[in-house]
C-alpha positions, 0 to 999 in steps of 0.5 A: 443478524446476517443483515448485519454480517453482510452489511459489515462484509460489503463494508469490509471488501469495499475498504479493502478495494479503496486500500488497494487503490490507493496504494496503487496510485501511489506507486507511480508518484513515488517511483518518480520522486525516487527518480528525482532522488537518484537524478540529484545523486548523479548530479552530484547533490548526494546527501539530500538525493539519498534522503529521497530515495530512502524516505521513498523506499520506506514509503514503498516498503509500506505500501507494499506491507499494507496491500499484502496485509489486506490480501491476507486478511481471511474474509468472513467467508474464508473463517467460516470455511475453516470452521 
C-alpha cells in the first residue's frame, strides 16, 4: 500500500512540475502575439488588434488560474500533516 501511495505521489509532483512548465512556456508567446495585437491597434486595425489582446488576456488569465491551483493543491504529505 505505501508502494502504491508513493507511486501516485512522484506521479502527482511529476504532473504538477510538467503543468508549471507549460504554462511557463506559454507566457512568452502570448505576451508576443499580445504585442502584435496592440501593434495593429496603433496602426489603426483596431477591431481585430483588440480581438487579440482580449483573447491573449483570457489566455493569461488561465494560465495564471492553473499554476496557482497546482500550487495550492496540499500534497499528500501537507494532509497527512493537517490530521
Amino acid at each position: 500500500m505505501n508502494d502504491l501511495l508513493a507511486s501516485q505521489q512522484d506521479a502527482l509532483a511529476r504532473a504538477r512540475k510538467r503543468s508549471g512548465d507549460l504554462a511557463h512556456s506559454l507566457k512568452t508567446p502570448l505576451t508576443a502575439i499580445r504585442s502584435n495585437g496592440e501593434k495593429l491597434i496603433r496602426e489603426g486595425d483596431r477591431s481585430t488588434g483588440q480581438e487579440i489582446v482580449d483573447l491573449s488576456e483570457l489566455m493569461e488569465s488561465s494560465i495564471r488560474h492553473e499554476l496557482l491551483r497546482s500550487k495550492l493543491t496540499p500534497t499528500p504529505d501537507a494532509r497527512k500533516s493537517d490530521a
